[in-house]
C-alpha positions, 0 to 999 in steps of 0.5 A, a space after each residue: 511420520 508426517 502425512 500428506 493429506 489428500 483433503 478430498 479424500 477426507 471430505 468422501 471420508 466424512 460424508 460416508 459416515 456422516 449419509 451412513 454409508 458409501 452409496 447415500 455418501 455418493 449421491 451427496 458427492 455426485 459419485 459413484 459408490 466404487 469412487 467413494 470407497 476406493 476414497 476412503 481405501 487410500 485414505 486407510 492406506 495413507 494414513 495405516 489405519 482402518 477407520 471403518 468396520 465393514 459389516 455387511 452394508 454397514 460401516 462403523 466407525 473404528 477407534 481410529 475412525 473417531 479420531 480421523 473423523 472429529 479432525 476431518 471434521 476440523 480440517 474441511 471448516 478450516 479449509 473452508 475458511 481458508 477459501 473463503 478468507 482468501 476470496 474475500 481478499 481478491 475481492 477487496 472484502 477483506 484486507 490491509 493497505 499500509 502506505 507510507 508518506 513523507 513529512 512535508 504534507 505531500 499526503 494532502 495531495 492524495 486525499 480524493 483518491 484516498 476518498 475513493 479507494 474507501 468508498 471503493 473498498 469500505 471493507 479494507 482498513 487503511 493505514 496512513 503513516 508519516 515518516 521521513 524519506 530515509 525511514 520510508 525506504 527502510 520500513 518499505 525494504 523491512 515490509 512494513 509498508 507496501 507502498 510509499 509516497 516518494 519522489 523521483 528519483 525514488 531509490 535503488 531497487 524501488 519499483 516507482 509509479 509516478 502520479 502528481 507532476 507538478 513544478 517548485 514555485 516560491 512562496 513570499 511573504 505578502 508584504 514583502 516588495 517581490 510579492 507584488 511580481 508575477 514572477 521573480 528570478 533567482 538574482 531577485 532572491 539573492 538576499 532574501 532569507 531562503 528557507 528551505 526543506 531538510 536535504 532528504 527532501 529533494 526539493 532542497 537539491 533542485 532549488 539549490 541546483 537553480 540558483 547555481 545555474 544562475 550563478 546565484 550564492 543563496 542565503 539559506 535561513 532554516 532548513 524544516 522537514 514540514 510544509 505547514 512549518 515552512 508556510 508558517 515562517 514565510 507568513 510570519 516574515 522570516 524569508 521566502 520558500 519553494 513549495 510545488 505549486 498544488 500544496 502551496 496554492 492549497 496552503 496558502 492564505 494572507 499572509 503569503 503570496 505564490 509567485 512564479 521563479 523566472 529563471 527556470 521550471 523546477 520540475 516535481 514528481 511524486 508517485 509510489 513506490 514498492 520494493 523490486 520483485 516483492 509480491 504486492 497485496 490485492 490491496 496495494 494493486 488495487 490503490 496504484 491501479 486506482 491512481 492511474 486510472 485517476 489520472 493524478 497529475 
C-alpha cells in the first residue's frame, strides 16, 4: 500500500537516532522533546511499523528502524539535491536555452546579445539549431525548442515577441547600371533576374506583394532558403534580391551594392515566439527579458 511521506517527520526520525536520543535530536532541531517524539510517533503510525525500542532514556533502533533510517538517510540528500537543483536553475547556475532560427542568416543579427546572455548566464548551455519556418513551428509545437526566431505574422497559437524591425532593401550587382542609383522602383527591375527567398520565407510574399502594387509582372530567377547563397548569386551577376537592410549591409561587400526600393517600405519584423500557454524555462525568460531590455530594433 503506498505511503505519503512527511519528509519532516523523516529528518526528526534520523536525527533521534543519529544525537541518540529525542532531547539532544531537539536541540539540533530547535524543538522540544514532546515535538520530536510526537514526530517519530506519526511516522511509526504512517508507516505501521515501530522503529525505535524505547528502554528507559534509550531508543534502539528496531529491525524496521534500520531500514527506515538508511532510506531517511537516502531520502533527506535527495531532497537536498532537489532543492538545490532547482535553486540553481532560478538562478540561472544551472540549465538549458534551446532556440531555433531560421535558415536565411537571421541568427547573425543576434549574435551581441547572444554574447551577453553567455557572459550573464556562463552556467546555462545554449544550443542554437537552424531549421526551415515550417520545421521550427513543428519542433516548437513537439517542445523540442522553446523559443524560435520567427517573423511576423508568427503563426496560430505562437505567443510572438517582436525584436528586430527592420525593412527589404534590393540588393544589386555592383556592376549592374541600377547600382549606381540611390534607389530604384519596382518598374526599374521589371526584367531584372529576381532571386528570391523560398515561399516559407515571408520575404518572398512582401516582395511579391510590392511589385503587384505597382502593377509590375516580376521575372523570378531562383528561389534560395539561405542568405549567404543569395548574396552570392547577386554578387556573381545572376539577378537582383531583397534582403532586410541589417543583414544585407553586413554581408555585403564588392561585388554588391545595397540600394533603397523607390515605391514603397517593405516593412521586416523578427522576434521570438513560444507556444500559447506552455510553461517557459528560467532559461528562456530570462533570454526575452534580455531582448527587451536590449532594446533589439
Amino acid at each position: 500500500m503506498p505511503v505519503d511521506l512527511d519528509l519532516r517527520r523523516v529528518r526528526f526520525f534520523v536525527e533521534v537516532v543519529r544525537q541518540g536520543g529525542f532531547s539532544a535530536a531537539g536541540k539540533v532541531l530547535f524543538a522540544t522533546q514532546s515535538t520530536v517524539s510526537k514526530a517519530v510517533q506519526h511516522l511509526e503510525d504512517d508507516l505501521d511499523a515501530v522503529l525505535l525500542q524505547r528502554l528507559g532514556n534509550r531508543s534502539d533502533l528496531t529491525d524496521e528502524g534500520r531500514i527506515v533510517y538508511d532510506k531517511g538517510l537516502q531520502l533527506l540528500d535527495l531532497s537536498s539535491q532537489l532543492r538545490t537543483e532547482l535553486d540553481a536553475l532560478k538562478g540561472l547556475r544551472a540549465g538549458r536555452l534551446t532556440v531555433g532560427f531560421p535558415g536565411m542568416g537571421t541568427s547573425s543579427q543576434f549574435a551581441a546579445a547572444f554574447a551577453a546572455f553567455t557572459r550573464s548566464f556562463p552556467a546555462v548551455e545554449l544550443r542554437v539549431l537552424v531549421h526551415s519556418v515550417p520545421e521550427l513551428l513543428q519542433h516548437l509545437r513537439a517542445g523540442v525548442i522553446e523559443v524560435a526566431a520567427l517573423f511576423e505574422p508568427a503563426g496560430n497559437g505562437i505567443d510572438f515577441r517582436p525584436a528586430v524591425v527592420d525593412e527589404l532593401f534590393v540588393v544589386l550587382p555592383s556592376a549592374h547600371p541600377l547600382a549606381r542609383l540611390d534607389s530604384v522602383s519596382c518598374r526599374d527591375l521589371e526584367t531584372v533576374p529576381l532571386i528570391l527567398f523560398e515561399d516559407e520565407m515571408p520575404a518572398a510574399a512582401l516582395v511579391l506583394r510590392a511589385f503587384a502594387d505597382a502593377g509590375v509582372e516580376p521575372r523570378i530567377w531562383a528561389r534560395v532558403s539561405q542568405l549567404p547563397l543569395l548574396l552570392e548569386l547577386v554578387g556573381s551577376g545572376a539577378g537582383a534580391g531583397f534582403v532586410p537592410g541589417e543583414q544585407a549591409q553586413a554581408f555585403q561587400h564588392r561585388s554588391t551594392r545595397v540600394v533603397r526600393l523607390s515605391d514603397a517600405r517593405i516593412p521586416w519584423q523578427i522576434g521570438f515566439g513560444w507556444v500559447r500557454g506552455r510553461y517557459l524555462s528560467h532559461a528562456a525568460s530570462a533570454w526575452l527579458q534580455l531582448l527587451a531590455g536590449a532594446g533589439q530594433r
